[in-house]
PASE-957551 format. One record per residue (C-alpha): residue in three letters; x, y, z. Coordinates in steps of 0.25 Angstrom, whole numbers, plus 2048, in hexadecimal, padded with zeros to 3 digits. Example, Ala and Ser with C-alpha at 12.3 -4.5 7.8 and 13.67 -1.06 7.14 Angstrom:
2
ALA8317EE81F SER8377FC81D 
END
This chain:
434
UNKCC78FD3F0 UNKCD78FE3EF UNKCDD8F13EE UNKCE58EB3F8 UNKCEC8E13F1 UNKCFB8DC3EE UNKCF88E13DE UNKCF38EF3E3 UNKD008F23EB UNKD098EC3E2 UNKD028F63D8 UNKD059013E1 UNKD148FE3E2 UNKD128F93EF UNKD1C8EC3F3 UNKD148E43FE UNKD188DC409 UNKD118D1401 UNKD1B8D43F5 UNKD278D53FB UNKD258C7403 UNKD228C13F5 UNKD2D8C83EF UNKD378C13F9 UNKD328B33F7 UNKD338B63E8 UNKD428BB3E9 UNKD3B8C73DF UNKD3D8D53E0 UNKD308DB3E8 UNKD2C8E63DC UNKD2C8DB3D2 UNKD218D43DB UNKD198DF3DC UNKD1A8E13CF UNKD148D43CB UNKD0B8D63D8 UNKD068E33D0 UNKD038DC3C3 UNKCFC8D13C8 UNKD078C73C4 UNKD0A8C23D2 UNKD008C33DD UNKD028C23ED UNKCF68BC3F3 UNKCF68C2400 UNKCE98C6406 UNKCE98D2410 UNKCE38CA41C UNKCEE8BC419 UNKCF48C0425 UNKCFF8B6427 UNKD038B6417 UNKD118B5412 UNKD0E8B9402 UNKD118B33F6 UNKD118B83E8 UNKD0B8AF3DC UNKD108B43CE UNKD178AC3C3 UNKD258B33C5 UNKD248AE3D3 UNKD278A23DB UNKD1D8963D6 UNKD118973E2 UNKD0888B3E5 UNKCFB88A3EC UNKCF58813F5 UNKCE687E3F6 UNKCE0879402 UNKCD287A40A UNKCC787040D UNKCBC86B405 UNKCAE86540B UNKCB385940D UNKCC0859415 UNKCCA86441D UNKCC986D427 UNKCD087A42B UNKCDC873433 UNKCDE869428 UNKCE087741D UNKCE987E427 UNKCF1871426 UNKCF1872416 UNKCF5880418 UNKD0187D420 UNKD04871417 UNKD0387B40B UNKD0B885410 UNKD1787D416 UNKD18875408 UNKD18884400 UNKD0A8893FC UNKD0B8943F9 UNKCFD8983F8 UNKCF08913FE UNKCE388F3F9 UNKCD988C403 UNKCCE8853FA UNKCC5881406 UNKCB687C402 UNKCB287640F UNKCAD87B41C UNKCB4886425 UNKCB988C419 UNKCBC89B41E UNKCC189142C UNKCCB88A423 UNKCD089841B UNKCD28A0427 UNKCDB89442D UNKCE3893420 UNKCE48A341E UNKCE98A542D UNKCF489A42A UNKCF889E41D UNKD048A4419 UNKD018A040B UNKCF78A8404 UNKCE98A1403 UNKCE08A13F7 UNKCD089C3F7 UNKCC589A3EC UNKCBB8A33F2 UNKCAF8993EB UNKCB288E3F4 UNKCAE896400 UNKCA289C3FA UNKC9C88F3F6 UNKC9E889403 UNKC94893409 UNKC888903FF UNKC838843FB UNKC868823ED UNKC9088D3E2 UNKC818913DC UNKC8189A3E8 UNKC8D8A03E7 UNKC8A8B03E7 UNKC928BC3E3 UNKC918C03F3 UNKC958B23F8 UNKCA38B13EF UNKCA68BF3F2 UNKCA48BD402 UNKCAD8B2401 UNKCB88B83FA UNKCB88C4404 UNKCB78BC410 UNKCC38B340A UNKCCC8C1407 UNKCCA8C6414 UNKCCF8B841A UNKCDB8BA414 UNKCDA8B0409 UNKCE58B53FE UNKCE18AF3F1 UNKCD38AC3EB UNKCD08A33DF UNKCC38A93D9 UNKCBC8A13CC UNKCBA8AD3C6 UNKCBE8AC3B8 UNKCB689F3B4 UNKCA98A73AD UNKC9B8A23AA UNKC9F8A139B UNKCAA89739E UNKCA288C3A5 UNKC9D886398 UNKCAC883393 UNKCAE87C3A2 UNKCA387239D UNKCAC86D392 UNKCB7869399 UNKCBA85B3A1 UNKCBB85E3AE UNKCB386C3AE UNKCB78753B8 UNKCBF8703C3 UNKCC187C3CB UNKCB887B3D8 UNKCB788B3D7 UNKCB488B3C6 UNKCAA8803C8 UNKCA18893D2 UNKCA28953CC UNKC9F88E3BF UNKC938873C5 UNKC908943CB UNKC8F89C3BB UNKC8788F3B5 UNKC7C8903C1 UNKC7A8A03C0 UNKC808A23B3 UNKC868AF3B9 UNKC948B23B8 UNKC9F8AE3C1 UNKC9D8B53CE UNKCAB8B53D1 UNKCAD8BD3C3 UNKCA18C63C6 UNKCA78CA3D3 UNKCB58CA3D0 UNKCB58D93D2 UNKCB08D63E0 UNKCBA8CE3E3 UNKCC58D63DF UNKCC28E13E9 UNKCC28D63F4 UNKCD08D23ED UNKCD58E03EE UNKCD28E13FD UNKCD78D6403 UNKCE28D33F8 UNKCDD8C33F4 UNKCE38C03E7 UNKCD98B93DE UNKCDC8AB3D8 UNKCD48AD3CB UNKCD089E3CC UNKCCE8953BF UNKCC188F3BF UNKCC38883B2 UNKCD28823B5 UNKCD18753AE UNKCCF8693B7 UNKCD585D3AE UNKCDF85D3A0 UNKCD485C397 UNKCCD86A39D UNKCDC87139D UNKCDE87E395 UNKCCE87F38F UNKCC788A38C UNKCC088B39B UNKCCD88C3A0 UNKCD4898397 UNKCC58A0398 UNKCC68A23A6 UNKCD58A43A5 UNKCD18B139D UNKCC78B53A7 UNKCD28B33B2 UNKCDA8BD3AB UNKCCF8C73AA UNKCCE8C63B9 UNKCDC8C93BC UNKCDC8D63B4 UNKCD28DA3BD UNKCD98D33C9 UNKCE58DC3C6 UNKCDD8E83C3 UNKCD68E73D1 UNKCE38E43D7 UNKCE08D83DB UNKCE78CB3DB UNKCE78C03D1 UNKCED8B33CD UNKCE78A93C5 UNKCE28993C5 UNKCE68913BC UNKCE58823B5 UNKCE48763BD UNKCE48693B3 UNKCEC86D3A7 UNKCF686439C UNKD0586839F UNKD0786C394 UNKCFC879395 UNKD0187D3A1 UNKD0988839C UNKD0088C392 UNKCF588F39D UNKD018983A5 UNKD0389E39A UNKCF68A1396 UNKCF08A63A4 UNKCFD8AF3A4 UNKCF98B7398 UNKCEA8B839B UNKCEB8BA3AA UNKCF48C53A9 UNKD008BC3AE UNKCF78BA3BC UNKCFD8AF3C5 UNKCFA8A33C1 UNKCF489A3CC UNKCF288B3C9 UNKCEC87F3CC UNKCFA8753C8 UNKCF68713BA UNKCF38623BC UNKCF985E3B1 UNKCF284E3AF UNKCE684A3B6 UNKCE783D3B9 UNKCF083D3C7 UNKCE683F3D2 UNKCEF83D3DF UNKCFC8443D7 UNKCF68513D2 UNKD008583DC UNKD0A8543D1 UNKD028533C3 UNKCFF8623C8 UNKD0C8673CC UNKD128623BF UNKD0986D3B9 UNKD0C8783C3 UNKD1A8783C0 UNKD1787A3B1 UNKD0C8853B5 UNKD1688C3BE UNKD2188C3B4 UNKD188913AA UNKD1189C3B2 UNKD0A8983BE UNKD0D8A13CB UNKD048973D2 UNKD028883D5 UNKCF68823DD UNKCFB8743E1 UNKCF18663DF UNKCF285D3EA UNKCF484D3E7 UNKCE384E3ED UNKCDF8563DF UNKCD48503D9 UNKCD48473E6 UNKCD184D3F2 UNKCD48583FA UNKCE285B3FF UNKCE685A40B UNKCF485C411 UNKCFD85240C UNKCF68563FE UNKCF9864400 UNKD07862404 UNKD0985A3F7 UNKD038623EE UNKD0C86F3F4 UNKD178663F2 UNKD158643E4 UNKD118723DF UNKD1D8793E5 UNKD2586E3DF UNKD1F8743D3 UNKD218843D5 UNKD2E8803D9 UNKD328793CC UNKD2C8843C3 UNKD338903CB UNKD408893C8 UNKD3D8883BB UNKD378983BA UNKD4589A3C2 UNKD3E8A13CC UNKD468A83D6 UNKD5089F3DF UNKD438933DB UNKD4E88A3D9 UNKD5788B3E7 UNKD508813EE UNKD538783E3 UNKD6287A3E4 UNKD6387B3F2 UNKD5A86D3F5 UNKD658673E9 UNKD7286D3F2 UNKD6D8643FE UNKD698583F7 UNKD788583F1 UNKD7D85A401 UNKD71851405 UNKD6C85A410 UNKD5E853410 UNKD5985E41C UNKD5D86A411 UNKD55861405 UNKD4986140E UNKD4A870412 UNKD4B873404 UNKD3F8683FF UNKD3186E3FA UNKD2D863405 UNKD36861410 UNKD2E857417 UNKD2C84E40B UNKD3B84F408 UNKD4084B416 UNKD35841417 UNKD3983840A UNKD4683B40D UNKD4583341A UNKD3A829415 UNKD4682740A UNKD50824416 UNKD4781C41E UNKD45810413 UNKD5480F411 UNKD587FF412 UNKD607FA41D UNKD6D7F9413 UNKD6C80940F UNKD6C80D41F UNKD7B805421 UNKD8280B42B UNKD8B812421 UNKD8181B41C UNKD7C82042C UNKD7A82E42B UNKD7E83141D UNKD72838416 UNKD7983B409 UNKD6E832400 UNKD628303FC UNKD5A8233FD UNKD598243EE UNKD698223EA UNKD6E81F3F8 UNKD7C8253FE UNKD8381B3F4 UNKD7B81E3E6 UNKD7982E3E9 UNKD7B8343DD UNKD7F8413E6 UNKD8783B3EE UNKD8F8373E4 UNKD918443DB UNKD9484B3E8 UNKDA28443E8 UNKDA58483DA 
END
């Protein structure tokens, strides 16, 4: 069967509407896109039936992406509460969505959030699969490749799939603190130990590949092993499977299919680089997708910010893609304020590092917001804030608490201060004279 993907047309010569679109938001020339598109360095997750999708384009010498993940679980949501997470995602800036759903209506929930999506959508296909049988032992070859056909012809952009955490590996999860903390590692590795067979999603990786080529799903070659705590980061299960990965996206690319890789979750800040590096030269400098790094484990309720300090280090050294922690990690499961802060803080984190890989014009926004705080147009500030709303809303907080003696009558209607120096102590009002 011929591939219909972005990496078989690129191959072919052929610039798509896809590349193009990604090359303007890229300020890049279109033939170097397609060029990268063809190696397998950047990928454009853009299934054929995501009707109202404006592509994106995830590689290291692009603009820094980040994900958001949403879904329900058994406990809590329903399908209007994930389309609210989705819009939240989107207005703040996701660029991609995962829609990690483990409750009821599943297909329900995904067929809301893909027909209101203009942000690609990524999945982990085994969460579906085992919410239709009663426990991962019966998991089946037939169920997980039903699953991930019925997800590619929804329209669903990007799946994660386990499938480089072998049978061989489980014995080095069991010396490790926290095991395996990855919901879809921990099944498939509960899956191996009970039929000692091999991983299914390894087994049947070419079957999967053709549905890949059909419908044009980029896989998310999942990390089963990430480490889960410092103490598990950097360890022999984790580098294993990293081998494996690369393995599969040779084949990925000789398939022409589609493929990015997952990477750490808990790691020291200073190995971050390191495992940039490292998944660089065995991937095949495949995009890098990962999961922060958390980098200290001991702020539940902050690990929006203990994350995000170790995304900016990840996308400076490599990484073409963050997936954003929520302040609920550890705790709960997000809902909208959680995902709008967790948004916040992770493109505040691919912001830093593009201006620090001097990206393309990363830096504008910067200068322009810096021209308007010297003229003190606070509406241009807010237009120009990652989070307008939160901006305008401390600002007026900030005016509402001044004292009696600050709101004299000599300064009615001069909005040239802040609350923090006053119109008397502003540093910029002063220099401004000079």
């Amino acid at each position: 069967m011929s591939a219909n993907t972005q990496m078989s047309h690129a191959r072919k010569g052929v610039i798509t509407p896809q590349i193009k679109a990604v090359a303007v938001k890229e300020r890049r020339d279109p033939e170097s896109i397609r060029a990268e598109v063809a190696a397998g360095t950047i990928v454009i997750p853009a299934n054929i039936n995501h009707a109202c999708l404006e592509p994106i384009g995830i590689g290291r010498s692009l603009y820094t992406k980040i994900n958001a993940n949403i879904g329900n679980s058994a406990l809590s949501s329903c399908p209007n509460q994930e389309l609210n997470k989705l819009r939240t995602a989107v207005k703040y800036g996701a660029d991609t969505v995962m829609d990690l759903s483990t409750g009821g209506n599943i297909k329900v929930i995904r067929n809301t959030i893909i027909g209101n999506s203009p942000v690609p959508i990524g999945t982990v296909p085994v969460y579906e699969a085992l919410s239709r049988i009663e426990s991962s032992e019966q998991l089946s070859d037939e169920l997980i490749l039903d699953v991930i056909q019925e997800q590619a012809e929804q329209g669903v952009d990007y799946m994660t799939i386990h499938s480089g955490l072998l049978l061989a590996h489980v014995p080095m999860a069991k010396k490790r603190l926290l095991r395996i903390v990855s919901r879809g590692g921990s099944i498939i590795a509960k899956w191996m130990q009970t039929h000692q067979r091999e991983n299914l999603f390894y087994t049947n990786f070419d079957k999967i590949l053709e549905i890949c080529r059909k419908y044009d799903v980029t896989l998310s070659l999942g990390d089963g092993m990430r480490p889960g705590c410092l103490a598990d980061a950097s360890d022999d299960a984790q580098f294993a499977e990293l081998e494996v990965l690369g393995e599969l996206v040779a084949r990925c690319r000789e398939a022409e299919v589609q493929a990015m890789v997952e990477g750490p979750g808990h790691i020291p800040f200073d190995e971050i680089a390191m495992n940039m590096h490292k998944e660089r030269e065995l991937c095949q400098d495949a995009p890098f997708y990962i999961l922060g790094p958390v980098v200290t484990d001991c702020a539940p309720g902050y690990d929006h910010i203990t994350s995000a300090i170790g995304a900016t280090m990840g996308a400076f050294s490599g990484a073409a893609m963050l997936c954003y922690v929520t302040p609920k990690e550890h705790l709960g499961l997000p809902n909208a304020k959680d995902v709008r802060d967790g948004v916040i803080a992770y493109k505040i984190a691919a912001h830093a590092a593009d201006i620090a890989l001097k990206k393309p014009g990363a830096r504008e926004r910067d200068d322009q917001i810096s021209r308007a705080r010297m003229e003190f147009d606070w509406e241009k500030q807010f237009e120009l804030a990652l989070d307008p709303d939160k901006a305008r809303e401390l600002r007026e907080e900030a005016l509402s608490e001044q004292t009696q003696e600050e709101k004299k009558e000599k300064h009615k209607g001069d909005s040239k201060f802040c609350t923090m120096c006053g119109p008397d102590f502003c540093s910029m009002r002063i220099s401004g004279s000079l």
